[in-house]
C-alpha positions in Angstrom: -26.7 -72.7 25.3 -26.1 -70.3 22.3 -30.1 -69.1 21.9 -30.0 -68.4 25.9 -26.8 -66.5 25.8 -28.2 -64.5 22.6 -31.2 -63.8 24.2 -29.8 -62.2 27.4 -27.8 -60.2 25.4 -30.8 -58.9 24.1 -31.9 -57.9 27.1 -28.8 -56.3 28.4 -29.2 -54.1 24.9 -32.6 -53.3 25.2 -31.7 -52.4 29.2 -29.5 -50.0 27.9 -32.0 -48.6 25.5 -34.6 -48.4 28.2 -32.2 -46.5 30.6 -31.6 -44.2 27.3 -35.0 -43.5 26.6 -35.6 -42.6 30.1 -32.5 -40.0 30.5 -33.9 -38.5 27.7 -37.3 -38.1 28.8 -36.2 -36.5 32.3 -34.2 -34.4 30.7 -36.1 -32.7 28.0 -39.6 -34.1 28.7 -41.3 -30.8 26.9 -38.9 -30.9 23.9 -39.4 -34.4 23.5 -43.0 -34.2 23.3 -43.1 -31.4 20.7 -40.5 -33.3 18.7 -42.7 -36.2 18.4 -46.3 -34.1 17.5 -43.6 -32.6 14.6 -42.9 -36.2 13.7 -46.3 -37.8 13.6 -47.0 -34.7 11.1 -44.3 -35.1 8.9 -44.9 -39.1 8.6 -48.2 -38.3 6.6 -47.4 -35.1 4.5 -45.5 -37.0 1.8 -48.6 -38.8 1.4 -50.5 -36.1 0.8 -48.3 -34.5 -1.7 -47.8 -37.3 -3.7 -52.1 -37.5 -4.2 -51.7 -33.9 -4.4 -49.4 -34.8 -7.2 -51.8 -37.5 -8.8 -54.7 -35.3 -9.0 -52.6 -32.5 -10.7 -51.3 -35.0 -13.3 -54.5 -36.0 -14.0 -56.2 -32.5 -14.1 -53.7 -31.2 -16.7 -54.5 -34.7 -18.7 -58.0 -34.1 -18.6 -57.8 -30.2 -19.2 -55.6 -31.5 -22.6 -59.1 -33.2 -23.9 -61.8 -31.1 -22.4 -63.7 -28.9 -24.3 -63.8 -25.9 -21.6 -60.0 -24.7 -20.8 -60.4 -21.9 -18.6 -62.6 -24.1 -15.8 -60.0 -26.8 -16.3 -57.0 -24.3 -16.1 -58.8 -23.1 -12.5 -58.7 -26.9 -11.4 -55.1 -27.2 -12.0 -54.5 -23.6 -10.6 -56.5 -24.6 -7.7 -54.4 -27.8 -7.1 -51.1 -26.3 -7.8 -52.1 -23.6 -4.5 -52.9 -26.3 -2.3 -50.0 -28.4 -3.1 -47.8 -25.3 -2.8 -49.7 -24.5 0.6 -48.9 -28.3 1.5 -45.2 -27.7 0.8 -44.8 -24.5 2.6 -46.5 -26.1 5.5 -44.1 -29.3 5.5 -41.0 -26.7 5.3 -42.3 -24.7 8.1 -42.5 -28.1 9.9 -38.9 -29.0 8.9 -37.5 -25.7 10.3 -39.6 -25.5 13.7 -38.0 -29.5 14.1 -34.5 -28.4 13.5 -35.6 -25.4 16.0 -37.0 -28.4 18.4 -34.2 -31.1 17.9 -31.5 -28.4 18.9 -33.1 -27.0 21.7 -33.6 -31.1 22.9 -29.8 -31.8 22.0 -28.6 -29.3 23.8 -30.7 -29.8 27.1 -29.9 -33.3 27.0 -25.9 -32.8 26.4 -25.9 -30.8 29.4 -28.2 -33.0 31.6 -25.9 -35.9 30.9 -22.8 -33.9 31.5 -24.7 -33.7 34.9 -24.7 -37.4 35.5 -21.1 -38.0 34.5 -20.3 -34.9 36.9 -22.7 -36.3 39.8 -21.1 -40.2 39.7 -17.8 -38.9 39.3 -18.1 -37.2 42.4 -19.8 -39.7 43.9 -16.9 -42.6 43.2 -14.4 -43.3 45.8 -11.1 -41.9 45.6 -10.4 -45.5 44.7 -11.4 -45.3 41.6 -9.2 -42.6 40.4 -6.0 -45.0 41.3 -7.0 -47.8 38.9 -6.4 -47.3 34.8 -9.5 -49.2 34.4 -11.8 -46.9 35.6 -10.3 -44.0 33.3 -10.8 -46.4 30.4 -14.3 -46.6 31.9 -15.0 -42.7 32.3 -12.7 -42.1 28.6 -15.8 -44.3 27.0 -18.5 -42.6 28.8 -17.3 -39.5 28.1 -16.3 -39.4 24.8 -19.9 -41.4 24.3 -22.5 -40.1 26.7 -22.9 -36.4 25.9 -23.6 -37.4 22.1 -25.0 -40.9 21.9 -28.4 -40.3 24.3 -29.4 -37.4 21.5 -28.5 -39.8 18.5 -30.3 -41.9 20.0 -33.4 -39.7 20.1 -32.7 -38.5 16.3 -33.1 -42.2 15.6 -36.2 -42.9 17.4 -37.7 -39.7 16.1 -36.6 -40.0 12.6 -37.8 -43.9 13.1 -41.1 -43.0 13.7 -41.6 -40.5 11.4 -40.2 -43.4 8.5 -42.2 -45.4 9.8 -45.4 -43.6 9.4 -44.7 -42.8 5.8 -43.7 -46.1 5.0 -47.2 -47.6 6.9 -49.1 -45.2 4.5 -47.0 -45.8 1.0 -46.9 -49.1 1.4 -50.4 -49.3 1.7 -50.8 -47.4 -1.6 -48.0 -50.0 -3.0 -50.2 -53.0 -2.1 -53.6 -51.7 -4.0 -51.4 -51.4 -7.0 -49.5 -54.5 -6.5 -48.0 -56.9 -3.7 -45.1 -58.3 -5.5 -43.8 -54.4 -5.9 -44.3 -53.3 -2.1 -42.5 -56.6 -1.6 -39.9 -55.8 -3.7 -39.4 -53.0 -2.1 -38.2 -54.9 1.2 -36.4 -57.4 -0.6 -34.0 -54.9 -2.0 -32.7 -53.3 1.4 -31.9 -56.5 3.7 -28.9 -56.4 2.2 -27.3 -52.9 3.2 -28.9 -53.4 6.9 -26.9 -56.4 7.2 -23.8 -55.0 6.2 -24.5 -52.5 8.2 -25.2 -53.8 11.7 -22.3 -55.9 11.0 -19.7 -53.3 10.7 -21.0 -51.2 13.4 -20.4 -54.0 15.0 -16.8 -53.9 14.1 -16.5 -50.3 15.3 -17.9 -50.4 18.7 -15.4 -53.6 19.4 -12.4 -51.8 17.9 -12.9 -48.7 19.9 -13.4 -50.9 23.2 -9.7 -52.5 22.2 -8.0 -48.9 21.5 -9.9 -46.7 24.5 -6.3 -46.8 26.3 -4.4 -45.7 23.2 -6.5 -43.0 22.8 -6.6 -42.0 26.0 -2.5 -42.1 25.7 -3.0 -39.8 22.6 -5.1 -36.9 24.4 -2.6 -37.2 27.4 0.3 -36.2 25.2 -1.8 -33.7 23.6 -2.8 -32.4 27.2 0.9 -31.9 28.4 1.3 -29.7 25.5 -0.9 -27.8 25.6 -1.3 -27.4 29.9 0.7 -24.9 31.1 1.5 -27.3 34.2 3.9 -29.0 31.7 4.7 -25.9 29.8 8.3 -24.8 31.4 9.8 -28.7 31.8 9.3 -29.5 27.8 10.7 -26.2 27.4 13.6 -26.3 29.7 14.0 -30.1 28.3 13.5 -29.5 24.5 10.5 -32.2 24.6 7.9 -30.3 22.6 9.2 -32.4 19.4 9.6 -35.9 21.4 5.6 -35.6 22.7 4.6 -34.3 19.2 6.4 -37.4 17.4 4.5 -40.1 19.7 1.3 -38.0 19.5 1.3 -38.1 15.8 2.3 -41.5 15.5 0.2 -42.7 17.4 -3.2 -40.7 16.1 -1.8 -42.1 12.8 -2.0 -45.7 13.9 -5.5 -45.3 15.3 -6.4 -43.3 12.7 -5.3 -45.7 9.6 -7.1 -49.0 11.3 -10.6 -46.9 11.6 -10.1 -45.6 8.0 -9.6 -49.4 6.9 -12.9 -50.0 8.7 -14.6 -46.8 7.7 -13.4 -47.9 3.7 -14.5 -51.9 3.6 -18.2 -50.3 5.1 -18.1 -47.9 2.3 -17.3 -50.3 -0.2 -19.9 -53.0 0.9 -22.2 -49.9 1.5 -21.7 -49.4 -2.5 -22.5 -52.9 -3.6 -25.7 -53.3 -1.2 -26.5 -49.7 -3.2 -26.9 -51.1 -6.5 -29.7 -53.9 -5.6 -31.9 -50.9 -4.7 -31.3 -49.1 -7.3 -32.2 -51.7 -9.9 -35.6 -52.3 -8.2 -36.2 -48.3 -8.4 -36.2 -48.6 -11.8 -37.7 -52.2 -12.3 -40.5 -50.3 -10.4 -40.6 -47.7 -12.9 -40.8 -50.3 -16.1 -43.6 -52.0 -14.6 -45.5 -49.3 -13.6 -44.8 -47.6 -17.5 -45.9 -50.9 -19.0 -49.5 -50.9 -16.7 -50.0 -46.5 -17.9 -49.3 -48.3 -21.3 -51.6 -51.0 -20.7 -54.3 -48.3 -20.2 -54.6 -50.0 -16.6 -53.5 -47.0 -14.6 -54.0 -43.3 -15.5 -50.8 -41.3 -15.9 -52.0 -39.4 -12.7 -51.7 -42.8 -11.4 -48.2 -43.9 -13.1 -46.5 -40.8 -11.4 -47.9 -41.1 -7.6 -47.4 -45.0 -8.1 -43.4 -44.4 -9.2 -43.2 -41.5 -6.2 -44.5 -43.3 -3.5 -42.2 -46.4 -4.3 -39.6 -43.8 -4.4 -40.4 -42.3 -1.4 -41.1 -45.8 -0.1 -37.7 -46.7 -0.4 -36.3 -44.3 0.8 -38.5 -44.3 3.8 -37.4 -47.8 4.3 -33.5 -47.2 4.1 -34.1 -44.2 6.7 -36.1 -46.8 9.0 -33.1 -49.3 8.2 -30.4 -46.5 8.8 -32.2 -45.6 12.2 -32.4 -49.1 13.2 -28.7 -49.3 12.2 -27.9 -46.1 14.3 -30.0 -47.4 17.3 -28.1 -51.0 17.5 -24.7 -49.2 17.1 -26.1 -46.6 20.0 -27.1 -49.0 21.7 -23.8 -51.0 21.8 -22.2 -47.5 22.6 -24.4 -46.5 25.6 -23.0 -49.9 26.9 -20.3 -48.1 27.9 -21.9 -45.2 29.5 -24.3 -48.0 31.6 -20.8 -49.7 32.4 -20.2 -46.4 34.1 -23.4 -45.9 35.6 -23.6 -48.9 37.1 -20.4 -48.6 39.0 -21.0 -48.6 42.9 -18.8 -46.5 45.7 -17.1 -49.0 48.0 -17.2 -46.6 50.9 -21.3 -45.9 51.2 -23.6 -44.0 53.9 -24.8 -46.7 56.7 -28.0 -47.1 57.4 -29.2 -45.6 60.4 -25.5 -43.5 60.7 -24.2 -42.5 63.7 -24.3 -39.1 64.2 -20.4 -37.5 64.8 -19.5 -36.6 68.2 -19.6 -32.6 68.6 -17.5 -31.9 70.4 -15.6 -34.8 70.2 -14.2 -35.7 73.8 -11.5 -38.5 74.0 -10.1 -37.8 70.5 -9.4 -40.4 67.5 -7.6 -43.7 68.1 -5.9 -45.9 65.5 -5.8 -49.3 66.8 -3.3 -51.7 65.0 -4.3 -50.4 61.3 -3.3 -52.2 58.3 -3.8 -51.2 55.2 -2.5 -51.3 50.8 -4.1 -50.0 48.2 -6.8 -52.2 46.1 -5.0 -51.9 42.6 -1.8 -53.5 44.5 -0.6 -55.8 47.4 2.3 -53.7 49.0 1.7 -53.1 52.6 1.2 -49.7 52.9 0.3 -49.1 56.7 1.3 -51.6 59.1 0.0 -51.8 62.6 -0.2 -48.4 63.0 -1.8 -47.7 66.5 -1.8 -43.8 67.8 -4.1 -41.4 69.4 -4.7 -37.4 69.0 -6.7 -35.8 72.0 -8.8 -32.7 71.6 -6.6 -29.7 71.9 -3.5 -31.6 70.9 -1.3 -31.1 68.2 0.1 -34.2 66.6 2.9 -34.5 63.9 3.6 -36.9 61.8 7.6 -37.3 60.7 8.9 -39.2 58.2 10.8 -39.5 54.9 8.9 -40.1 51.8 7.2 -43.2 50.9 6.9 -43.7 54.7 3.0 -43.7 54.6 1.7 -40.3 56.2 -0.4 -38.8 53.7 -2.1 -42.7 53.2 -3.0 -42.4 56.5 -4.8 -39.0 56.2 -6.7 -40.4 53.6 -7.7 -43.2 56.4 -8.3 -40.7 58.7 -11.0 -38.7 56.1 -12.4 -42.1 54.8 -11.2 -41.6 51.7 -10.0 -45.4 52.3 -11.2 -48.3 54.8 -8.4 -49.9 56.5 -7.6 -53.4 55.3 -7.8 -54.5 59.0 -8.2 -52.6 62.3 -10.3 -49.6 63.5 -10.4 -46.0 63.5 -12.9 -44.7 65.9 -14.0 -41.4 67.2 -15.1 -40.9 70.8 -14.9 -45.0 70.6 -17.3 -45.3 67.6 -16.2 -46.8 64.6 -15.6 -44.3 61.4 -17.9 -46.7 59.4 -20.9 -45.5 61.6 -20.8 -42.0 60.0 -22.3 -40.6 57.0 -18.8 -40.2 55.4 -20.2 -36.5 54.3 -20.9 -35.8 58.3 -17.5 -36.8 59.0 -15.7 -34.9 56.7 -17.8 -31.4 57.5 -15.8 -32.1 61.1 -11.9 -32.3 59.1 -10.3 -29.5 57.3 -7.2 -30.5 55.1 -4.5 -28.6 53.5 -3.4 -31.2 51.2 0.4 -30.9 49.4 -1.0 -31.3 46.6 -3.5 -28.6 47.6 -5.5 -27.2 44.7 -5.4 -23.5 42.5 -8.5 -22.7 41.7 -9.4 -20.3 39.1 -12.0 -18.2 40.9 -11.9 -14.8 42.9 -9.4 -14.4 45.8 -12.9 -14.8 48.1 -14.2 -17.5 46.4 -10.7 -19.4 46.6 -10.7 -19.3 50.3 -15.0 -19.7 51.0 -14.5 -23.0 49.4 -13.5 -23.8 52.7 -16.8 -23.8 53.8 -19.4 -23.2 51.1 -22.4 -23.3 54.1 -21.0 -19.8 54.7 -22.6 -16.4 53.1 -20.2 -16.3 49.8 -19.1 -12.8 51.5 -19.3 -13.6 55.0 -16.7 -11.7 57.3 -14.9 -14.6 58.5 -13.3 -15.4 54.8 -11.4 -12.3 55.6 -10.7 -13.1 59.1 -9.2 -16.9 57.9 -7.0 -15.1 54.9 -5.7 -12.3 58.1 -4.8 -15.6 60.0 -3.2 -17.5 57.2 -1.3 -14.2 56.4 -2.8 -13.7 53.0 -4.6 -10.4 53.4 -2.2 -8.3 52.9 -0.9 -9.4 49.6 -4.4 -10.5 48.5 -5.4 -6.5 49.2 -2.3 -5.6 46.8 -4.1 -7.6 43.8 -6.0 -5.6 41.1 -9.2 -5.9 42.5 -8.7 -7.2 45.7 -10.1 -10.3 47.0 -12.5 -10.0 43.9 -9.1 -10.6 41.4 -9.2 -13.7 39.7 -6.2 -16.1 40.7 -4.3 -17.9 37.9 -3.9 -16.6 34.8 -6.4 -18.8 32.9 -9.5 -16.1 32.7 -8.8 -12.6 32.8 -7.4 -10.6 36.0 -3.9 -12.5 35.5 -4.1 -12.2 39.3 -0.7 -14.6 39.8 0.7 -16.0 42.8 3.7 -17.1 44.1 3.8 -20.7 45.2 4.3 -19.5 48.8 1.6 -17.1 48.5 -0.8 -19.9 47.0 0.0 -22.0 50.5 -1.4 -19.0 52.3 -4.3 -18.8 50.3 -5.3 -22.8 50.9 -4.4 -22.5 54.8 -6.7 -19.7 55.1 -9.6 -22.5 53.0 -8.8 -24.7 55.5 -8.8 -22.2 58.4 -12.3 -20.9 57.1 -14.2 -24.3 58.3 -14.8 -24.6 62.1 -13.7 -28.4 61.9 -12.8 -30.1 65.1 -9.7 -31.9 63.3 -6.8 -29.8 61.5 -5.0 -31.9 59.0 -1.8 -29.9 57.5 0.4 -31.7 55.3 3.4 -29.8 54.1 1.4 -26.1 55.3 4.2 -24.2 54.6 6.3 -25.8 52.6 6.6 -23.4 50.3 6.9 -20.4 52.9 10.0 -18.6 54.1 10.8 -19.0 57.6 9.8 -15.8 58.6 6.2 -16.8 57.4 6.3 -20.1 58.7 7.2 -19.1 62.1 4.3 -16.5 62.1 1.8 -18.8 61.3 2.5 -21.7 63.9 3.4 -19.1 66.4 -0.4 -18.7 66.4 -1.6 -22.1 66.0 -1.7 -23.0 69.8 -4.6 -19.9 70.1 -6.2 -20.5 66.8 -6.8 -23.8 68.0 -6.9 -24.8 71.5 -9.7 -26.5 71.3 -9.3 -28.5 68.6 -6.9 -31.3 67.2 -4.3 -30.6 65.0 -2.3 -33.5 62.9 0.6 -31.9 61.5 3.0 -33.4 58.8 6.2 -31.2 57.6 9.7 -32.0 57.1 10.7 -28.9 58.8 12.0 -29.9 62.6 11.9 -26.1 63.6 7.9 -26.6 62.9 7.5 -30.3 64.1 9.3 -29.5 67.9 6.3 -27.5 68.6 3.9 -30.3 68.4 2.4 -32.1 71.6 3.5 -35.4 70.4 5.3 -36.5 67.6 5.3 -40.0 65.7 7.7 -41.1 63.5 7.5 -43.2 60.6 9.4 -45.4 58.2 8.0 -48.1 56.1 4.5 -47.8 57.0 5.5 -48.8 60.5 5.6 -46.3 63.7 8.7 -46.9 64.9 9.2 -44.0 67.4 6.8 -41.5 69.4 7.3 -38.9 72.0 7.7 -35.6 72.7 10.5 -33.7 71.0 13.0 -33.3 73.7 11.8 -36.9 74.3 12.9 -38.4 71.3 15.9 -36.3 71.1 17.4 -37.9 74.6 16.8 -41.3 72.9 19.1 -40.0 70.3 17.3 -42.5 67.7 16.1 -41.7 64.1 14.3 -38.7 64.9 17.1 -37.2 66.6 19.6 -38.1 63.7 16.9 -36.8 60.9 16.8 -33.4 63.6 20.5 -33.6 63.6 21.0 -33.5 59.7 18.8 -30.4 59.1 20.3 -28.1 61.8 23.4 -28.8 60.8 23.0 -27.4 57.5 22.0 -24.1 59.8 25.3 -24.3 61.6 
């Protein structure tokens, strides 16, 4: 059982190295290429050098016992050019690869940053909810844009060893086997130690991803300015630093005690190869003594074991690096290889435009996958086209869960949601959201230009197309949005450098008018003006019945002076409808709707 089991792991390490190799490759094929040619050159220069060296020794001993000096001074002269002509060429070599292996690193670094970017996007919302994918992402992350490149260095300076090492050793053996074996002999040692401890590492770091990610999240409310006022206002700067530090000490003491017992083993495996360096030397003293090698021959013979050896621990130290990549791009192939829950069918339906008979929940169920509470139960309603639906409720009651339903952000656990009768698991999920414009309360601040803020709305749009302005006039943003430095080309936030800062209020103007900007057939408005004053809140859905008469409208707010104006209103507690109507409906029934109405005026009265 135990050779099968090693064996597959084999194979699930060399799939990583093969997925590796291949990344690398598509991202940098040109830089790769030259990389190599640099390599396969370097591999044979100091085998060159060190004949170079041979035939100088040799000259100069010759020129000691020849008769005519000068032509024997013009021999070593000679040699001395063209080993100085050698050198310059091998530096030029090393500085064009340094030119090479930076250019390579930092097209691969951003190519992989792609990937990440591209599957992150690409995973369900799902995803985000459960700690184990952030472990997940934290390892591919922290991994990924280095470990591809080290990778590559490893291969590269692998090959380049290896060549060297092919044509030393080859030298080694016409002098004598038992030296080039020697040679190996004395390095198994340190690659064992080696591979075991890295090893140790990548196994240590899987155990302590969460703790580190606990680390950089108390770094991250320190230094965020979302944070910044509340551990002011609070005095928690000191608490956050306290747990921070002690807990970068703790993960910081146990990779030292790793870091120290590799060092120390490191040290002994150190001293067997430094004892056959210079049992190499005695030998090869006692043949030049012997009269059996030239002294030429005693110093290319003691330099290429040198350089033998040391061609060898660089092949054993890239090995080394490559096993311990390889372990490490496990975790960026663990996030690779994760699969979206909610994919594209296959042929999809194409969405109904315009949609006729509306959207229909029928009996939905539905709790999220990292738990078991019962989140939606048998929720059944309808929105028709040209109505405006709201959705009342305290919190906790399960509205926004059922937006995300409604955008397919989440499959129901049972029951169907269906468009024009068809089933919202017929659509490309893409195709169905390009027909649903949200204004989240969570909604996001984006650090761009006034413009750009609201054209995310719709990025098919010309970045400057007139109808940006026309959403912002609608969500009544233009006219504070004009008052900015530069306009609707200001910078929002105060992260980059127009310190164009908005109110919250103002923000919520500046998302309605991104969700305004799309010509979707459903509005989804959760919270729209919660931040508003009533003045601007009664503007805006004083105009909602013209901006949108055509379209369907599901409205969420804990307002009532905004809620009576919808079509039909559904209330909810528990994940459970328990009453819909109309508002003067619900009101006559004098049920929770009317009591929750009831509570807010009278805090008018």
């Amino acid at each position: 059982m135990k050779p099968a089991e090693s064996i597959q792991e084999k194979i699930r390490h060399s799939l990583h190295l093969e997925r590796a190799l291949r990344l690398i490759w598509q991202s940098a094929p040109g830089w790769t290429a030259a990389n190599f040619g640099l390599i396969l050159i370097q591999g044979l220069l100091p085998l060159v050098s060190l004949y170079l060296m041979k035939l100088i020794v040799d000259a100069v001993t010759a020129g000691l016992m020849a008769p005519e000096k000068p032509e024997a001074l013009k021999r070593v002269i000679l040699l001395i050019v063209i080993a100085a002509a050698v050198a310059l060429f091998a530096a030029g070599c090393r500085s064009l690869s340094e030119i090479v292996k930076e250019a390579q690193t930092q097209v691969i670094t951003d190519h992989v940053a792609d990937v990440i970017h591209g599957k992150s996007v690409a995973m369900d919302l799902s995803y985000y909810e459960d700690p184990k994918y952030y472990d997940t992402l934290h390892r591919a992350q922290e991994e990924a844009t280095y470990r591809p490149t080290s990778l590559m260095n490893s291969l590269m300076q692998l090959g380049q060893s290896g060549i060297s090492l092919v044509a030393l050793a080859g030298l080694l053996v016409s002098f004598h086997w038992w030296v080039a074996a020697m040679l190996f002999v004395a390095t198994v040692p340190g690659v064992s130690m080696r591979l075991r401890y890295a090893k140790k590492m990548y196994d240590w770091q899987r155990q302590h991803t969460q703790a580190e990610r606990r680390a950089y999240y108390y770094h991250w409310m320190l230094t965020d300015g979302g944070h910044a006022q509340e551990i002011r206002l609070f005095n928690l700067g000191a608490l956050f630093m306290d747990w921070f530090r002690e807990l970068r000490k703790k993960l910081r003491v146990e990779k030292l005690q790793i870091s120290a017992r590799r060092s120390l083993a490191d040290l002994i495996t150190q001293a067997s190869a430094t004892l056959a360096i210079f049992g190499a030397l005695a030998f090869v003293a006692y043949q030049t003594i012997k009269g059996a090698i030239t002294l030429g021959d005693m110093v290319m013979y003691y330099g290429a074991f040198q350089r033998a050896q040391g061609s060898l621990q660089e092949i054993w130290t890239s090995l080394t690096r490559l096993y311990e990549d390889n372990l490490f791009l496990a975790n960026f192939s663990e996030f690779l290889d994760l699969k979206p829950k909610l994919v594209k069918p296959s042929p999809a339906t194409p969405c109904p435009r315009p949609i006729k008979e509306g959207i229909l929940l029928d009996r939905v169920n539905f709790h999220y996958p990292t738990g078991e509470r019962v989140v939606l139960e048998d929720i059944s309603l309808q929105i028709l086209p040209g109505q405006v639906v709201a959705l009342v409720g305290e919190n906790g009651s399960g509205k926004t869960t059922l937006i995300k339903l409604l955008c397919r952000l989440y499959d129901p656990v049972s029951g169907n949601i269906t468009i024009d009768k068809i089933d919202l698991r017929r659509f490309d999920p893409g195709d169905l959201r390009r027909e649903i414009s949200v204004i989240l309360q969570d909604y996001a601040h984006y650090c761009l230009t006034a413009r750009e803020n609201i054209w995310l709305g719709d990025i098919n749009l010309n970045s400057r197309d007139d109808k940006i302005y026309a959403a912002a006039r609608r969500a009544g943003a233009d006219n504070f949005i004009k008052k900015l430095p530069r306009g609707y080309e200001t910078v929002l936030g105060h992260e980059f450098e127009d310190q164009g800062e908005l109110s919250l209020g103002e923000w919520q103007k500046v998302a309605l008018a991104r969700a305004f900007l799309r010509d979707a057939q459903l509005i989804i408005l959760d919270e729209p003006t919660s931040w508003m004053d009533a003045r601007a809140e009664y503007e805006i859905f004083a105009s909602f019945q013209q901006m949108f008469k055509d379209r369907m409208v599901l409205l969420i707010s804990h307002r009532f002076s905004t809620v009576r104006l919808a079509d039909h209103i559904f209330v909810m507690e528990n994940g459970r409808i328990i009453e819909s109507g109309a508002h003067r409906e619900l009101m006559q029934r004098g049920g929770k709707y009317a009591r929750l109405f009831d509570m807010q005026a009278s805090s008018y009265r």
